[in-house]
VEXDREN-2710 file (C-alpha; in Angstrom, 1 decimal):
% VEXDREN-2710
k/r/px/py/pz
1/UNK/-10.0/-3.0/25.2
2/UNK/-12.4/-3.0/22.1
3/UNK/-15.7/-4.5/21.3
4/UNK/-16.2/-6.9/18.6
5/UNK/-17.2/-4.5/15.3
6/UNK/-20.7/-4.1/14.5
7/UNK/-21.4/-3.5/10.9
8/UNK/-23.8/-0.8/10.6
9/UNK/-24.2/-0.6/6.8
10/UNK/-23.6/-3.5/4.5
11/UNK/-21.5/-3.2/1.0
12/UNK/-22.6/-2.6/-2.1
13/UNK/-22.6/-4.5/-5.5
14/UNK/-19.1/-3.7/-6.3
15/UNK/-18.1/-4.6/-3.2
16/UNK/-17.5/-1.3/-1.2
17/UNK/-20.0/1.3/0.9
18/UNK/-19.3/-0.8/4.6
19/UNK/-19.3/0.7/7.1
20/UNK/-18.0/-1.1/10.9
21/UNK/-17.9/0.6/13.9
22/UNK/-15.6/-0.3/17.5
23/UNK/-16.0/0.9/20.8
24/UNK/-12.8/1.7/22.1
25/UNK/-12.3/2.0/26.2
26/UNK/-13.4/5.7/27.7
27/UNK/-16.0/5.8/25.4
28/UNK/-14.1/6.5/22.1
29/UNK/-15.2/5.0/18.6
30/UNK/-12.9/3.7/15.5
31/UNK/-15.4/3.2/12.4
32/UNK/-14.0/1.9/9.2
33/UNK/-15.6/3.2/5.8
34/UNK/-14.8/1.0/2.7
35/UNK/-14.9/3.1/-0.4
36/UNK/-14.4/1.7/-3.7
37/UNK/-11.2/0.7/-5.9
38/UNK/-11.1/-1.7/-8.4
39/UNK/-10.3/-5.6/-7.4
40/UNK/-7.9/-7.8/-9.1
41/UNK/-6.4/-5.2/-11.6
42/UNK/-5.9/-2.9/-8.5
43/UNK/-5.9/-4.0/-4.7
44/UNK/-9.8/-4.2/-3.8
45/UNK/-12.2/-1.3/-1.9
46/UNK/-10.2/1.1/0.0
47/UNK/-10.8/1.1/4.3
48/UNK/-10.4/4.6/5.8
49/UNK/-11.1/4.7/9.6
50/UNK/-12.4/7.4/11.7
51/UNK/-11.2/7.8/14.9
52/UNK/-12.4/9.7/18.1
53/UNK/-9.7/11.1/19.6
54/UNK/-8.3/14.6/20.8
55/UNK/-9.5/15.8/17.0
56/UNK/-11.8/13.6/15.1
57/UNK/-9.2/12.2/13.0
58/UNK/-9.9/10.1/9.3
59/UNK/-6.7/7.9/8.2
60/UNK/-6.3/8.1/4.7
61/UNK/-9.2/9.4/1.9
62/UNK/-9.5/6.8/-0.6
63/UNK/-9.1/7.6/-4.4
64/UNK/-11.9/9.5/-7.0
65/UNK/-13.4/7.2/-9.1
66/UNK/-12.9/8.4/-11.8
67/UNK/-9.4/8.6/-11.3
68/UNK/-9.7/5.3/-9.8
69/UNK/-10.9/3.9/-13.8
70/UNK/-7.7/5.8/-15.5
71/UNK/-5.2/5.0/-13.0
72/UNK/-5.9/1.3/-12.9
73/UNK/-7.6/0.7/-16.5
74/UNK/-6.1/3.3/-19.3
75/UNK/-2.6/2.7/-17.5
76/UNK/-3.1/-1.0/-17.7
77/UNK/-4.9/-0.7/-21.1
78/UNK/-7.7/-3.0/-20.4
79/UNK/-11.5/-3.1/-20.4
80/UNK/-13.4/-1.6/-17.7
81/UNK/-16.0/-3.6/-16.8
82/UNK/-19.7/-1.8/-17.5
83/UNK/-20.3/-2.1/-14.0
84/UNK/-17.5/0.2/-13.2
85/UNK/-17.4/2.3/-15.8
86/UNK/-21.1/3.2/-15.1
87/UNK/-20.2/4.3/-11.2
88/UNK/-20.7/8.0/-11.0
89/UNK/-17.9/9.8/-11.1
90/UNK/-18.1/11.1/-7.7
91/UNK/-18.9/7.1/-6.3
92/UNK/-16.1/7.1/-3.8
93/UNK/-16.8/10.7/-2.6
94/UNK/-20.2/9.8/-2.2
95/UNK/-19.6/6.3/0.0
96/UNK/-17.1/8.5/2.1
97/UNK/-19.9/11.7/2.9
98/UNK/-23.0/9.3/3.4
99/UNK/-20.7/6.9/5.7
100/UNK/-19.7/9.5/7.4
101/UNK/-23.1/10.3/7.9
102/UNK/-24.1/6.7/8.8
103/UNK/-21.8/6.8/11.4
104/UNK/-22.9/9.9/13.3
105/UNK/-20.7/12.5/11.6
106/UNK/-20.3/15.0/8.8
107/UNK/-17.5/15.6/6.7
108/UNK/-17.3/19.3/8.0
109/UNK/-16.4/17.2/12.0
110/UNK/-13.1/16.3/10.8
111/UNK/-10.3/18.1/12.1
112/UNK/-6.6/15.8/11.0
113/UNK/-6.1/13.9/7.8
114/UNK/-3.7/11.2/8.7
115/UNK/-2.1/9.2/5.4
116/UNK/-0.3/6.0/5.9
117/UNK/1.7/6.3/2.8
118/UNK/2.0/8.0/-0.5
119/UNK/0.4/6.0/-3.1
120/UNK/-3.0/7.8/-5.1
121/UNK/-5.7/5.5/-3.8
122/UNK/-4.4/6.5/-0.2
123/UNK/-4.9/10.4/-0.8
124/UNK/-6.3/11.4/-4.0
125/UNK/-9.6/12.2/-1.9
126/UNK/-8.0/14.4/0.0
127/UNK/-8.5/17.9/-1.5
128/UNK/-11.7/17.7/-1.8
129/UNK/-12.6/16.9/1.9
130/UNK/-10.0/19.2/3.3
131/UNK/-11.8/21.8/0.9
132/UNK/-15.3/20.7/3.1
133/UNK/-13.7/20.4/6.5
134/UNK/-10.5/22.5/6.5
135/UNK/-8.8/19.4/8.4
136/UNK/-5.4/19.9/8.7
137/UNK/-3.3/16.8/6.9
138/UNK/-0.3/15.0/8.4
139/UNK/2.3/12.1/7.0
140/UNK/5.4/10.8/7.4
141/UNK/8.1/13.5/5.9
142/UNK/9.0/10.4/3.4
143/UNK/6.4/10.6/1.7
144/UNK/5.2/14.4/1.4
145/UNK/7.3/14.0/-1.9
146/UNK/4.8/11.8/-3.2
147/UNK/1.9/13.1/-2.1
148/UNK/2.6/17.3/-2.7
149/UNK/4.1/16.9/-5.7
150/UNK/0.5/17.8/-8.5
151/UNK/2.9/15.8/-11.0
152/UNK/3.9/12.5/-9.3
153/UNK/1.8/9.9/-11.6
154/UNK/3.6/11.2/-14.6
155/UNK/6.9/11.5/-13.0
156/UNK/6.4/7.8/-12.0
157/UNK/5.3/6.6/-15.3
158/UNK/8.3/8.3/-17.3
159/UNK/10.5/6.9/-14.6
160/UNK/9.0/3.1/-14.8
161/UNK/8.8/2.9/-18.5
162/UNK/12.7/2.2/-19.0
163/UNK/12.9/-0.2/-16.1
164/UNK/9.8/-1.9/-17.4
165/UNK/11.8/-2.4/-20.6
166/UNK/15.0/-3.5/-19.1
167/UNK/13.2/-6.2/-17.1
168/UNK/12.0/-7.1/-20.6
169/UNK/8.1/-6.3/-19.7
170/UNK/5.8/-5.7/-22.8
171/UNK/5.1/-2.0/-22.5
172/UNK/1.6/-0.3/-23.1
173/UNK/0.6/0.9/-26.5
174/UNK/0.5/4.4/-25.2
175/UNK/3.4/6.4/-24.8
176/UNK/4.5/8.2/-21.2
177/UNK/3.6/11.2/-23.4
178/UNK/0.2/10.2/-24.2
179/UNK/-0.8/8.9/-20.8
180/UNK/0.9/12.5/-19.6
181/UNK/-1.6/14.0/-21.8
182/UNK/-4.8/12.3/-21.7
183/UNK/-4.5/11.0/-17.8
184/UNK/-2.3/12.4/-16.0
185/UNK/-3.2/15.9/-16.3
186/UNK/-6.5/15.1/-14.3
187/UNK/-4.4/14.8/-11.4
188/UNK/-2.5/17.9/-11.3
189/UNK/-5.2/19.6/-8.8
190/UNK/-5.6/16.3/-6.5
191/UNK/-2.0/16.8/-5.1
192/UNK/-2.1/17.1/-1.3
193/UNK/-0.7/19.9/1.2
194/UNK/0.9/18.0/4.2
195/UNK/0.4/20.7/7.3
196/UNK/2.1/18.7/9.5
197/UNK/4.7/16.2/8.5
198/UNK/5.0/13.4/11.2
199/UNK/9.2/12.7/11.5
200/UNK/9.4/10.5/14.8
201/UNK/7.6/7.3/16.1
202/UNK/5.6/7.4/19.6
203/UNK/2.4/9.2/20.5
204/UNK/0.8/11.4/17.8
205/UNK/2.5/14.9/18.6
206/UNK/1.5/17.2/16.2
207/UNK/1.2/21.2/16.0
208/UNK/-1.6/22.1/18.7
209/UNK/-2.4/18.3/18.9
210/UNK/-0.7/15.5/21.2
211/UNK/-2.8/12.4/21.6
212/UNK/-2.4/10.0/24.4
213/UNK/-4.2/7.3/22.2
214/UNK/-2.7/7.1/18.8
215/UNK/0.8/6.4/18.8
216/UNK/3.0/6.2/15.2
217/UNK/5.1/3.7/13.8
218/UNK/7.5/4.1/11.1
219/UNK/6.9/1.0/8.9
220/UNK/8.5/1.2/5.6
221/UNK/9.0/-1.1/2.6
222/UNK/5.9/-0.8/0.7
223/UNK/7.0/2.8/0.6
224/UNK/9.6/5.1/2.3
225/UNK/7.3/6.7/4.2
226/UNK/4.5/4.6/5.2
227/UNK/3.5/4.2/9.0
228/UNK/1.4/2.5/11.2
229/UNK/-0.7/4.0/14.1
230/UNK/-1.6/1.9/16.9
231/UNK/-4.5/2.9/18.8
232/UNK/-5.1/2.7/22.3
233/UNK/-3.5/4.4/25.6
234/UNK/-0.5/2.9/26.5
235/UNK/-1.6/1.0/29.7
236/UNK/-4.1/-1.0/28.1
237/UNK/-3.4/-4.5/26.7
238/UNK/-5.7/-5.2/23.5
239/UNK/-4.8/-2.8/20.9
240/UNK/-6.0/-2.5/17.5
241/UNK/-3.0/-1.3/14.6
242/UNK/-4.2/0.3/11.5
243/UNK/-1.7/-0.9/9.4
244/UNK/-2.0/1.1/6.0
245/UNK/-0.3/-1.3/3.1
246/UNK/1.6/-3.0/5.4
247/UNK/0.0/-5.8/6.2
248/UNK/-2.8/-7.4/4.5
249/UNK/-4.5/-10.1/3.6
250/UNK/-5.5/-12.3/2.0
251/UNK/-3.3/-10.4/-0.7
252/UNK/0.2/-9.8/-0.1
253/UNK/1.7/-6.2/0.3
254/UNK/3.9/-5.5/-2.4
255/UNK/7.4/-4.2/-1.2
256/UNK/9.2/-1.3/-3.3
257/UNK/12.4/-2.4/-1.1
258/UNK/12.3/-5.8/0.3
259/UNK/14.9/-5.9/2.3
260/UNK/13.5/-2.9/4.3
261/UNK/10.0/-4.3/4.1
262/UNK/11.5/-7.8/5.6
263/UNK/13.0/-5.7/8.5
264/UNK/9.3/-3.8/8.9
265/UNK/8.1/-7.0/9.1
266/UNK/10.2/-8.7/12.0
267/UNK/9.6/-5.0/14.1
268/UNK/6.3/-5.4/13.8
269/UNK/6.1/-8.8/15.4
270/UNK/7.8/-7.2/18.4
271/UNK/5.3/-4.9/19.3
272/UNK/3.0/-6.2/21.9
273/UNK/-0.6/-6.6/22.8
274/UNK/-2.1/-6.1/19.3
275/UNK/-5.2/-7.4/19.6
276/UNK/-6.3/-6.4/15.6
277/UNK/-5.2/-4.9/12.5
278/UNK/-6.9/-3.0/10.5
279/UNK/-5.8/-2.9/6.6
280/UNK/-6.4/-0.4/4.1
281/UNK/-7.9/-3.2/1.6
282/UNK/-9.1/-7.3/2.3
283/UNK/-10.4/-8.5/5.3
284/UNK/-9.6/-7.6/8.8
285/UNK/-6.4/-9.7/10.4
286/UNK/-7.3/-11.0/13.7
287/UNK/-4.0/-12.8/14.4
288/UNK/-1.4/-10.4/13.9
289/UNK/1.4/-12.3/15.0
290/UNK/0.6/-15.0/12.7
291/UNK/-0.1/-12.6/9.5
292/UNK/3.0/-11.3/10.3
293/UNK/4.6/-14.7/10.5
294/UNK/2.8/-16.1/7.5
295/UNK/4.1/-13.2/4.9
296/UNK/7.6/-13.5/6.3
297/UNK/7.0/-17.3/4.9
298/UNK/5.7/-16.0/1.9
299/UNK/8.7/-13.9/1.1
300/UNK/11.3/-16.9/1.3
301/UNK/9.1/-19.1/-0.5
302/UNK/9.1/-16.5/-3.3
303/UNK/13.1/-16.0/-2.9
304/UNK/13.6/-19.8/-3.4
305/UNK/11.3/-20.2/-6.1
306/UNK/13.1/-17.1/-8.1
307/UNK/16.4/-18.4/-7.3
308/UNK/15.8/-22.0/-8.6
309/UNK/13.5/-20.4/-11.5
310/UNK/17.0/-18.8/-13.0
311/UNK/18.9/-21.9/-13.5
312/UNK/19.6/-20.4/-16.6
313/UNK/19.6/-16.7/-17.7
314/UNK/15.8/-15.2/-17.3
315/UNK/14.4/-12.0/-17.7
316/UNK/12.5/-10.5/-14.3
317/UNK/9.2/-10.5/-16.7
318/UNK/9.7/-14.2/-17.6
319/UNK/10.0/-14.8/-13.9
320/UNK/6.9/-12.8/-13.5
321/UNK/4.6/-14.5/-15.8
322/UNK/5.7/-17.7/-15.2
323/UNK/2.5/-20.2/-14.4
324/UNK/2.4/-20.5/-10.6
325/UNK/4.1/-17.6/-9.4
326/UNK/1.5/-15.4/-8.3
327/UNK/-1.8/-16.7/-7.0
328/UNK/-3.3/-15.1/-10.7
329/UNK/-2.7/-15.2/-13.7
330/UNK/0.3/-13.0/-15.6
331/UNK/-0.6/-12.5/-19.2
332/UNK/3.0/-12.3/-20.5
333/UNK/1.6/-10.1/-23.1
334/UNK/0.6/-7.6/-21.2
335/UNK/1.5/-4.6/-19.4
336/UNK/1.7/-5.2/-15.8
337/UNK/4.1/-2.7/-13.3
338/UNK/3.0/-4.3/-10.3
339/UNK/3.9/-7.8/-11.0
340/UNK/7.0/-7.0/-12.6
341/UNK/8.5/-4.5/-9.6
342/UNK/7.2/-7.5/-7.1
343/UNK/9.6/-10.1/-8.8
344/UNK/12.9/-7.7/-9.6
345/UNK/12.7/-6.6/-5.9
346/UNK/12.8/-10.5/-5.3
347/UNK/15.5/-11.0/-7.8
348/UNK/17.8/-8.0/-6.7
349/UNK/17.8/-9.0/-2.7
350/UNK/19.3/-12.6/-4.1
351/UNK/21.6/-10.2/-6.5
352/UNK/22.7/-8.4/-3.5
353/UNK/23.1/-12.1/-1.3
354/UNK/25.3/-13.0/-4.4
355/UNK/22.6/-15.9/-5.0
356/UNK/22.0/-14.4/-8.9
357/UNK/24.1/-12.7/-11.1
358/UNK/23.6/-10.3/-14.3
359/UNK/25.4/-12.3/-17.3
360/UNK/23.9/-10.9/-19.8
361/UNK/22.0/-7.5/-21.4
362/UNK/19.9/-7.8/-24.3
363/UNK/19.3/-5.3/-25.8
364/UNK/17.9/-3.5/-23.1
365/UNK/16.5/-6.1/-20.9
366/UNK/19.0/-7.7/-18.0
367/UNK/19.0/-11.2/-17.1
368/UNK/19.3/-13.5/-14.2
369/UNK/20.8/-16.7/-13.0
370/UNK/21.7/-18.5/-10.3
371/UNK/25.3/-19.4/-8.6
372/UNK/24.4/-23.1/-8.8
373/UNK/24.5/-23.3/-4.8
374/UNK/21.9/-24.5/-2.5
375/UNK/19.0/-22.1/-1.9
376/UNK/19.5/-22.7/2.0
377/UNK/23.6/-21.2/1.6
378/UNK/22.0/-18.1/-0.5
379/UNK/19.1/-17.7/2.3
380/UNK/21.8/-17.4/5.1
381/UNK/23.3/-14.9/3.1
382/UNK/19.9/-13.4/2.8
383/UNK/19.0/-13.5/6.6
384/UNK/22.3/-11.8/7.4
385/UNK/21.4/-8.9/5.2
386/UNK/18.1/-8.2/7.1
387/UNK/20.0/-9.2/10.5
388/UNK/22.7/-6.5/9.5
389/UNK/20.5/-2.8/10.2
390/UNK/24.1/-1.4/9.0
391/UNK/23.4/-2.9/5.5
392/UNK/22.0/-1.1/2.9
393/UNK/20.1/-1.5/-0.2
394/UNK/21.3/0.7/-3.3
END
C-alpha cells in the first residue's frame, strides 16, 4: 500500500520543476520529478520517477532543452515563445540534479536507467547522467533500435517526409537535408547504450539485479517496445503502474499501430489491484480502470467519425485538419507529423476492416472512402481484428 503523494517542491513558471514523493510499504519511496517539454506543440513536462528498490532506479531521463526547442519548434517551423527560448540550455538537466537533490539524493546514487519506450524526450538525458552516475541502462529489446542508433531523428525524418506527402500533408519549408544538417546533427552524441535489454514480462531480472518489487509489462502500440512497470511486491493489493506513454491523460496517447495499441489497452484492464498510474506527461490517473475504459471509447469514436468523414474520397490530412477532430486546432497549412500519423493509423485499421478503400492516388497523395455500410457492421469487423491475436497488421 502507498500513501497519498506529498509534493515537496512546487512547479515552475513553465509548468515543470515538481517534485512528489510516495511512501511505498517496507519503507521504500517512488518520487516523481517533472522536467520540462514543451506543451501543446509537444506533449507537456516530462515525469521521471525514482524508485527505491534493490538499486536506486530512475525510469526514463527526460529530454535537453535545447534539444527539446529544435526537436519540437525548428521541426515544426514555428515560433518559440520568448519564455522558452530564454530557458537555459541545460533547464531540464538542471530540474533533474536539484530534484534529485530535493528529494534526498544525488545524481551520482543512481545505479539502473529504466526507459519505457524509445522516443527523444524519454532518453535524450540519458548520457549525460549515465556519464555522472555510471548507472547501467535497460529497455525493452524493441526499442534499443531507437534509442542506440546516434542517427535515429534523421533516419525518422527522411523516412516520414514521403508518407507526410502521400497523406497529402503540407511539408516544412526545410528540406530532410537541411533539418539533417542544422538539427539533427546535435543529436548524434545523445544516443543511448542499452546494458541490459529487458526481453520478457514479470519481475525486473536483470544482470546482477532481480527485484521482488518492480515487475515489467510489455505494452506496445505507442511504440514497439514500450513497457510498463508495476511497482509493488506481488502479495500486496494497491499497486501503483508507471505507465510510460501508454496511458495518459487528459491527452490521448498517440498509437504508431492501433490495432496493437487497442490490444495493450484491453491487457491492461486485466491486470489487478492498480491502485495508480503514473504517466510520463498530464496529470496522475487515479482510476485506472476507467482511463483505461475511457480511451478504448475514444478510439471508436474516432473510427466512426473517420469512417463517416470519407463519404467521399479524402486525404488522411483533410481528415486531420478537419474542425472538431482533435480537441485543438489543425492548421491545414501547416506541418504537423503527429496529427497526421494519429488519423492514417485510424484510417488504415478501417482499411484493413474493409470499412475504407484507396480509389484513388493523386499525385502522390492516397485517398479514402467509405463502403457505404453502417459504421456498427465495419466496428464488428474491427472488434474481430483486435479479438483475433493471430491477426496481424502489415
Amino acid at each position: 500500500m502507498y500513501k497519498r503523494g506529498e509534493i515537496i517542491r512546487r512547479s515552475s513558471e513553465v509548468g515543470s520543476g515538481r517534485v512528489k514523493q510516495y511512501e511505498l510499504s517496507k519503507g521504500k519511496k517512488l518520487t516523481q520529478i517533472t522536467t520540462f517539454c514543451p506543451d501543446m506543440i509537444g506533449p507537456g513536462p516530462t515525469h521521471l520517477y525514482v524508485i527505491e528498490d534493490e538499486a536506486l532506479t530512475l525510469i526514463d531521463t527526460g529530454i535537453p532543452t535545447s534539444l527539446a526547442k529544435k526537436i519540437f519548434y525548428y521541426w515544426r517551423n514555428q515560433q518559440i515563445p520568448d519564455e522558452i527560448k530564454d530557458l537555459p540550455d541545460d533547464f531540464s538537466e538542471t530540474e533533474l540534479i536539484t530534484g534529485l537533490e530535493t528529494a534526498g539524493y544525488s545524481i551520482e546514487d543512481l545505479e539502473l536507467i529504466i526507459i519505457t519506450h524509445g522516443h527523444p524526450d524519454h532518453y535524450l538525458l540519458g548520457n549525460k547522467i549515465v556519464q555522472r552516475s555510471n548507472a547501467r541502462v535497460s529497455a525493452h529489446v524493441l526499442d534499443t533500435d531507437q534509442i542506440c542508433n546516434p542517427w535515429t531523428i534523421s533516419k525518422k525524418v527522411f523516412e516520414g517526409r514521403p508518407r507526410y506527402e502521400a497523406m497529402g500533408m503540407p511539408l516544412p519549408a526545410s528540406s530532410a537535408q537541411d533539418y539533417h544538417k542544422k538539427a539533427v546533427l546535435d543529436f548524434s552524441n545523445m544516443s543511448l547504450k542499452v546494458d541490459c535489454p529487458i526481453s520478457m514480462d514479470g519481475l525486473l531480472s536483470l544482470d546482477g539485479i532481480q527485484s521482488q518489487y518492480i515487475s515489467v509489462k510489455h505494452s506496445p502500440g505507442h511504440s514497439p517496445g514500450a513497457i510498463c512497470l508495476i511497482i509493488g511486491s506481488q502479495e500486496e493489493e494497491h499497486k501503483i503502474l508507471i505507465c510510460g506513454d501508454v496511458l495518459l491523460y487528459p491527452i490521448t496517447p498517440h498509437p504508431d499501430d492501433l490495432v496493437t495499441y487497442l490490444r495493450t489497452l484491453d491487457e491492461l484492464k486485466q491486470i489487478e489491484n492498480i491502485a495508480l498510474s503514473l504517466p510520463a506527461h498530464g496529470k496522475n490517473i487515479r482510476d485506472h480502470y476507467r482511463r483505461v475504459n475511457s480511451l478504448q471509447n475514444h478510439h471508436r469514436n474516432r473510427l466512426e467519425f473517420t469512417y463517416n468523414s470519407c463519404y467521399e474520397p479524402k486525404s488522411p490530412w483533410e481528415i486531420a485538419s478537419m474542425p472538431r477532430y482533435f480537441d485543438v486546432f489543425v492548421d491545414p497549412n501547416k506541418f504537423n507529423p503527429m496529427a497526421g500519423n494519429e488519423t492514417f493509423v485510424h484510417m488504415r485499421l478501417l482499411e484493413m476492416a474493409k470499412g475504407l478503400y484507396r480509389p484513388k492516388v493523386d499525385g502522390s497523395v492516397h485517398y479514402f472512402q467509405n463502403t457505404g455500410e453502417s459504421f456498427e457492421d465495419v466496428y464488428r469487423r474491427v472488434l474481430a481484428i483486435i479479438n483475433d491475436r493471430d491477426t496481424t497488421a502489415l
